[in-house]
N, C-alpha and C positions, 0 to 999 in steps of 0.2 A: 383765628386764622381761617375759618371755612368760606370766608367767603373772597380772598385775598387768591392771587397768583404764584404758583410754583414752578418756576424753574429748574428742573434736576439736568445738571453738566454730567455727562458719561453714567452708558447704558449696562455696565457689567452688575455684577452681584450686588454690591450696596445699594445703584442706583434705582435699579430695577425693585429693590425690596424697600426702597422707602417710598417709593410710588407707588407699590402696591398696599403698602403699609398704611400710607398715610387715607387712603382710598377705604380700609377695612375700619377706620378709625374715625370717618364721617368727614374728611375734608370736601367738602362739596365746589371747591371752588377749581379756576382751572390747573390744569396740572400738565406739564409738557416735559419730556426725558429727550432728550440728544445724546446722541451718541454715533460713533462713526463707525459702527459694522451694520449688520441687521437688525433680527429681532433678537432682543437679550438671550443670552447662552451662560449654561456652565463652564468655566474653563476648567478645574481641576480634572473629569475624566477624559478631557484632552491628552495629558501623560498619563492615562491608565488606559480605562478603558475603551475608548477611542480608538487610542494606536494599537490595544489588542484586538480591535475588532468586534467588541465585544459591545458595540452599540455605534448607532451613526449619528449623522449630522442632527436628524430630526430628531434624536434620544437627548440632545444635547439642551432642546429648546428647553425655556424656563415657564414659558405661556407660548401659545398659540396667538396671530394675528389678531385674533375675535376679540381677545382675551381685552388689547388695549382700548378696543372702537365699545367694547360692552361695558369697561371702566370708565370710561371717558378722558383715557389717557391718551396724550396725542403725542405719536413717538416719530422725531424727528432723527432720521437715521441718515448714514452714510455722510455727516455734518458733522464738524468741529467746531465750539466755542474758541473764537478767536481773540477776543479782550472783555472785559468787564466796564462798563459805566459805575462806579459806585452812586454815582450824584443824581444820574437821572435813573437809573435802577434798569441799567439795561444791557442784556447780553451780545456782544457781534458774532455773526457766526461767517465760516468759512465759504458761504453761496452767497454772501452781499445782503443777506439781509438780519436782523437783531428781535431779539425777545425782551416785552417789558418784564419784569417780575418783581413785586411787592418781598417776596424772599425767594433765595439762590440756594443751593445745596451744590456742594462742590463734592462728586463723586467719581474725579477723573483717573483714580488709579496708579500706579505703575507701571516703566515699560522694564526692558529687561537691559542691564548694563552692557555694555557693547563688550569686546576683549577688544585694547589697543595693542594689536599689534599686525606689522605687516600680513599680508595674506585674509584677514577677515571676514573680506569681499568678495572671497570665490566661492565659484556656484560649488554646491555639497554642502557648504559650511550655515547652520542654521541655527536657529534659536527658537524659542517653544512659548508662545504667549496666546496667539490666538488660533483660531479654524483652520484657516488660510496656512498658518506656518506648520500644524499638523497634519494637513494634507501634502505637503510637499515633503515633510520629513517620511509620511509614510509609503511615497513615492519612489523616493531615493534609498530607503531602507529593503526593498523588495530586491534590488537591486546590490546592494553593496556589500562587498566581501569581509573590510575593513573597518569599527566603527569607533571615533577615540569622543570622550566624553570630556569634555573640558568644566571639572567641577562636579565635586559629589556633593552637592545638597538635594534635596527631596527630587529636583525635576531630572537633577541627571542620575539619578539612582533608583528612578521609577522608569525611566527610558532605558537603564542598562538590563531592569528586569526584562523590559519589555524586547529586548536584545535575544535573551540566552534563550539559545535551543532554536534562533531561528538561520544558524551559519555563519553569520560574521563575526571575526574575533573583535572582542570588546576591550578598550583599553580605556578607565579612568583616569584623568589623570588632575591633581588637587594639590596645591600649594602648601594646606594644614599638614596636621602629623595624621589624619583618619577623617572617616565621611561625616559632614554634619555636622561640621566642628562648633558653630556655634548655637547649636539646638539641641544636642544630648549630650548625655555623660557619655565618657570613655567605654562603659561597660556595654550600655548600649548601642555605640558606634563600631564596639568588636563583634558584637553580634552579626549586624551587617554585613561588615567587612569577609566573615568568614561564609556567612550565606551566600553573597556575589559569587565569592571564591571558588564554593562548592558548584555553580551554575556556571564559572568558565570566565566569569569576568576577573581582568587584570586591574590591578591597584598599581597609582605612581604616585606614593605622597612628599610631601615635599618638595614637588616640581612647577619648578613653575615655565612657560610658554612664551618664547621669545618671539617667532612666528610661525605661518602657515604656506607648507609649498606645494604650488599646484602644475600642474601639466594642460597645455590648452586650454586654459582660462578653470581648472577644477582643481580641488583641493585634491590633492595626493599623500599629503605626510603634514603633521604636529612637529614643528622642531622646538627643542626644551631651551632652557635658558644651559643647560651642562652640555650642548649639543647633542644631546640621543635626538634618534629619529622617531615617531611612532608612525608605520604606516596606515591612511586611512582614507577612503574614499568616501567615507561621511563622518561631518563631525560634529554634533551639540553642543554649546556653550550656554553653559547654564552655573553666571558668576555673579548671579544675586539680581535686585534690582534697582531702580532709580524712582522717588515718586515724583508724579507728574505736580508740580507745584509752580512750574511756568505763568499757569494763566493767574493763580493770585499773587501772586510776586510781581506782577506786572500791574496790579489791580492796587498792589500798595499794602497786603492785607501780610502779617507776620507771619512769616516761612523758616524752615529749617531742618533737612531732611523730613520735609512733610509740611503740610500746611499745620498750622499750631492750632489751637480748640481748646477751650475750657473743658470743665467737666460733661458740662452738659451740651457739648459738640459745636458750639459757636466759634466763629472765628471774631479777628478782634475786628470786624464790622460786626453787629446783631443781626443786619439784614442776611448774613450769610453762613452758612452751616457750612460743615465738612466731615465725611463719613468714606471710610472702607480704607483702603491701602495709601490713600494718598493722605489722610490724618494723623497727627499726631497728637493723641490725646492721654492724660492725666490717667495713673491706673492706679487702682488700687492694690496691684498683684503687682506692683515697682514703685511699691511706699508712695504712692503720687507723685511720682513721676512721668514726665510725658510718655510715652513712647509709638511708635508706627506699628502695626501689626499686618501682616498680612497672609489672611487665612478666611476661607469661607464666612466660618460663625463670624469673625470678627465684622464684617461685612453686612451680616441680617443682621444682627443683635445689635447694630449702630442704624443699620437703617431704621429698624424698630421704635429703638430707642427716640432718634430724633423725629419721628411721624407720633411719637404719645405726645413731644415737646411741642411743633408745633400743630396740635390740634387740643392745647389748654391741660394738659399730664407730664407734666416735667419731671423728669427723674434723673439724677447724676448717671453716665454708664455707668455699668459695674460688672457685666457679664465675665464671667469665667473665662481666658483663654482657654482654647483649646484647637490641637491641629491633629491630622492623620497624613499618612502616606501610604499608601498599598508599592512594595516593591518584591516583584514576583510573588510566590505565596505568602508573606508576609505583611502582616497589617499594624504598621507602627502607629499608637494615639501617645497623644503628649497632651496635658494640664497644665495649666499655669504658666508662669514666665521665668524662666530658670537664667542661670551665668555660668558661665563657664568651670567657674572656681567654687561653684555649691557642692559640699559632700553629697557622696549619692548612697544610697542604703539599696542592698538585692535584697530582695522578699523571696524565700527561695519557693520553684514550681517545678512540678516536672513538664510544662507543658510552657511556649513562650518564656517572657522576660518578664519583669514588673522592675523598675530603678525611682524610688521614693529621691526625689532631692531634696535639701537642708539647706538654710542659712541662718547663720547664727540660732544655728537647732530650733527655728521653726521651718515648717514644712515650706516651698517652694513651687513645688510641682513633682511632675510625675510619668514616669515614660513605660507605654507598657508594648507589649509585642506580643500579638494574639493572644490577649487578655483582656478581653472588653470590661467585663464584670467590674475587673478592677479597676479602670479606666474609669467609667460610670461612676465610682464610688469616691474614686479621687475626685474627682469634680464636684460631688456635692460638700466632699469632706473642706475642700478650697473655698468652695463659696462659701459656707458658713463658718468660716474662720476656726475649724473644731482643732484640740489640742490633739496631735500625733507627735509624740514622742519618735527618736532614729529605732530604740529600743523595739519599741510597740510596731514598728513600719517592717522590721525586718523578721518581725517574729510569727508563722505562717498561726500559730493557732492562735493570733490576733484576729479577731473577727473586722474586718474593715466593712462589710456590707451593714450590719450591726451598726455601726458607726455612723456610718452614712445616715441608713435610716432613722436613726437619731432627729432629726434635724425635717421640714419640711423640703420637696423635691419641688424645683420650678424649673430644674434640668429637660430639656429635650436633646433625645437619643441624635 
């Protein structure tokens, strides 16, 4: 492939690291990234540290402009991939003109699920994806007295952090019985729940949002589906995501909450790959079953992954899930790919949490809270398939790092 044409569709985390990947790995040939913001950015300290303040726009960058003219990567920005040629191998984009390319990488991501119901579209009412929607929320947050959060998963429980202690009463409000319903255990969603608490944020669980009422065109109040009112002069909605699978669905290529991929991130054309949130690929940590992930690592470690494939180093994924959330003082890391209905084992500490999950008594994953060490150690313990007994997991004079080190480390921190 060095000397062949690269196309990478969308400039976020995957896109940007299999360009750069493929690039540290000898592809000598040309190489072009599209995408429709600027120059690639982080989006996770977008809901951290961003809205606290705590770094800006230019903290955000992934590379500097130099960065692609000195690679020889040609980055086509503020442009959208508008159809695919499978036949004549060519991309249209959204300014009238198209890209040849010998192979395509489809890196187009996820956008965030709308909320259907009346009121959506009034000005206050926001959702957290890019730059752009972070600055207006940090806009309208200076300002508002009232803030209701529509959805406790990671983004609306990093915003509620980013809430307390700065004056507006905070109201969650979440359909499940608890926050994070399908990403931790019970024990560690009570953890949460009580930490919020103690910072001034309100929980409404079991509620769900009929609509949105506003006064001169702005949001004013959340009404429930049991008619409560919450009032609220700004509101987040953060009710999961959608992947962007449009453009190969269109292309012909097999779709289904994600675009589909082998092991080795192909789609069912060869000429065309698929990496980061908008994939759905074969895991080894869900018996080989597909699944979408979407999380930083998942991102690099696919990008990586397909930049060894094509530059002649093929390797099936097989990277270790793993995700974090920073909400308020609290830094939740999770291993592995857990369900809902996996027993969870406490490792008891007096400092943070540690929650070991089980299925059919083998290990699962692992959720820790201000607990790095042991975060670390579950991850290697995951990747190399090593035998933890619920017994051995819950019992502190198990030595788990021991364990780990056992084993060769290709973990990065």
């Amino acid at each position: 492939m060095n000397d062949a044409g690269i196309v990478i569709v969308g400039a976020g985390q995957a896109g940007f690291q299999a360009a750069a990947s493929l690039r540290e790995a000898g592809h000598a040939g040309s190489l072009i990234l599209v995408g429709d913001e600027g120059l690639p950015y982080q989006r996770p300290p977008l809901s951290k540290a961003y809205l606290a303040g705590k770094t800006d726009a230019a903290g955000l960058s992934l590379r500097p402009a130099s960065y692609f003219a000195e690679h020889r990567i040609v980055h086509r920005a503020e442009v959208v991939a508008t159809g695919i040629d499978r036949a004549a191998r060519r991309v249209a984009l959204s300014d009238g003109g198209d890209l040849a390319y010998d192979h395509l990488v489809l890196a187009t991501g996820a956008r965030n699920r709308a909320l259907p119901v009346p009121g959506a579209d009034l000005a206050g009412v926001h959702q957290l994806r890019s730059l752009a929607d972070a600055d207006a929320i940090k806009a309208g947050l200076a300002a508002a007295r009232s803030v209701a959060i529509v959805g406790a998963g990671f983004i609306g429980l990093e915003f509620a952090g980013i809430c307390a202690g700065r004056g507006p009463a905070v109201t969650v409000i979440e359909a499940a019985g608890h926050p994070m319903a399908r990403a931790v255990s019970a024990r560690t969603a009570d953890f949460f729940t009580a930490a919020h608490e103690r910072a001034g944020t309100r929980f409404l669980f079991g509620a769900g949002v009929s609509g949105l009422e506003g006064a001169d065109g702005r949001v004013v109040a959340v009404r429930l589906a049991d008619g409560t009112r919450v009032a609220a002069d700004l509101v987040l909605v953060g009710i999961g995501v959608v992947a962007n699978q449009e453009l190969a669905e269109a292309a012909g290529l097999t779709v289904g909450d994600g675009i589909h991929t082998d092991a080795f991130l192909a789609t069912s054309d060869p000429a065309i790959s698929a990496i980061g949130d908008c994939a759905r690929v074969p895991s080894r940590f869900a018996q080989g079953e597909p699944v979408r992930i979407e999380s930083v690592q998942n991102a690099v470690d696919q990008g990586r992954c397909l930049a060894a494939r094509l530059t002649g180093r093929p390797a099936a994924y097989a990277a270790v899930p793993w995700f974090w959330s920073d909400q308020g003082p609290h830094k939740l890391q999770i291993a592995g790919l857990t369900r809902p209905d996996d027993a969870s084992v406490v490792r008891p500490s007096e400092i943070g949490l540690t929650v070991f999950r089980f299925r059919d008594g083998a290990l699962s994953g692992v959720e820790t809270v201000d607990r790095p060490a042991d975060h670390m150690a579950a991850r290697r313990i995951l990747d190399a398939g090593l035998d933890l007994t619920p017994e051995a997991a819950a019992d502190p004079a198990h030595d788990l790092k021991a364990l780990a080190k056992s084993v060769p480390s290709g973990i990065r921190a």
